[in-house]
VEXDOGU-906404 format. One line per field, with one value per residue (C-alpha): y, x, z. Coordinates in pm, 1 decimal. Example, Ala and Ser with C-alpha at 12.3 -4.5 7.8 and 13.67 -1.06 7.14 Angstrom:
BEGIN
y: c(-450.0|-106.0)
x: c(1230.0|1367.0)
z: c(780.0|714.0)
% end
This chain:
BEGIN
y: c(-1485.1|-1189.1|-908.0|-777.1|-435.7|-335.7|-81.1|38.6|146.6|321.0|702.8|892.8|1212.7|1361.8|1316.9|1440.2|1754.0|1868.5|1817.7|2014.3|2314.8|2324.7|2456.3|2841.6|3126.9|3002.6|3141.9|2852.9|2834.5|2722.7|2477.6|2336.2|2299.9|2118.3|1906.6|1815.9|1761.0|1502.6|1320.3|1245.7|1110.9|902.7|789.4|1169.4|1209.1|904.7|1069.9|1434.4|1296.2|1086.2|1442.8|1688.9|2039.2|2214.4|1970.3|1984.6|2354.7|2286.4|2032.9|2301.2|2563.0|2303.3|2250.5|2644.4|2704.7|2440.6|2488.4|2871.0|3134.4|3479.3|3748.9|4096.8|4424.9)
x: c(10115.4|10028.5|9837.0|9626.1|9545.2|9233.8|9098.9|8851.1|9062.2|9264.9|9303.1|9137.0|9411.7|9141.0|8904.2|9136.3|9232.1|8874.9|8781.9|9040.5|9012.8|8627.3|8792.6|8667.3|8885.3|9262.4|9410.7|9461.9|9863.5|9764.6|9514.6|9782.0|10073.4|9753.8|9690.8|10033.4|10057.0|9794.9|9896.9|10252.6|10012.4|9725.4|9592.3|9512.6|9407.3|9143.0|9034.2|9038.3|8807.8|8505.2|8523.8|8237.1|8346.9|8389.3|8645.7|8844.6|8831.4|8962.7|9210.5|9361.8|9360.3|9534.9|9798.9|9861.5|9903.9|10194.2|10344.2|10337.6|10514.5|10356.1|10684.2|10628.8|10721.8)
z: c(-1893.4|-2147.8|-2116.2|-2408.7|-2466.4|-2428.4|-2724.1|-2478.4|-2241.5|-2437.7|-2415.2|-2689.2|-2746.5|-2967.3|-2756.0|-2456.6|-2646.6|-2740.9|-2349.6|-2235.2|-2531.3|-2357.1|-2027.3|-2056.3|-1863.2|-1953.3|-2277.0|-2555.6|-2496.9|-2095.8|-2225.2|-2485.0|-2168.7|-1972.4|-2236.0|-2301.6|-1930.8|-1936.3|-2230.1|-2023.3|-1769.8|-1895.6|-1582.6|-1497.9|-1841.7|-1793.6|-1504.8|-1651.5|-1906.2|-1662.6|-1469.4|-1473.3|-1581.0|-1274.6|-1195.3|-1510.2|-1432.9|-1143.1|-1267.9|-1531.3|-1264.0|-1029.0|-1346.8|-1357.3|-988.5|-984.5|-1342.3|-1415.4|-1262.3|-1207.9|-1268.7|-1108.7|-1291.1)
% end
């Protein structure tokens, strides 16, 4: 049996990385790791995209908390 793909379905990486530059209180080099992030995952990335935008706030912020370290001097 094959599968074909569907061009619907398909993740728009334009699209994606507008949708994520939208995201307002993270510097552009955060959003760029996020997006990144969710390209290596496009299931999240489908689902970063249907999301209102408190919750790809919250998605982003969700990204920093586990992926950036805070260093005290």
């Amino acid at each position: 049996m094959q599968f074909k793909a569907s061009t619907k379905n398909q993740l728009d990486i334009n699209a994606l990385y507008t949708e994520v530059m939208k995201i307002e209180s993270f510097d552009e080099i955060t959003l760029g790791d996020a997006f990144d992030h969710l390209v290596q995952n496009e299931i999240l990335a489908k689902a970063f995209i249907a999301k209102n935008a408190n919750l790809k706030k919250n998605l982003v912020q969700n990204f920093v908390n586990q992926h950036h370290y805070k260093f005290d001097c």
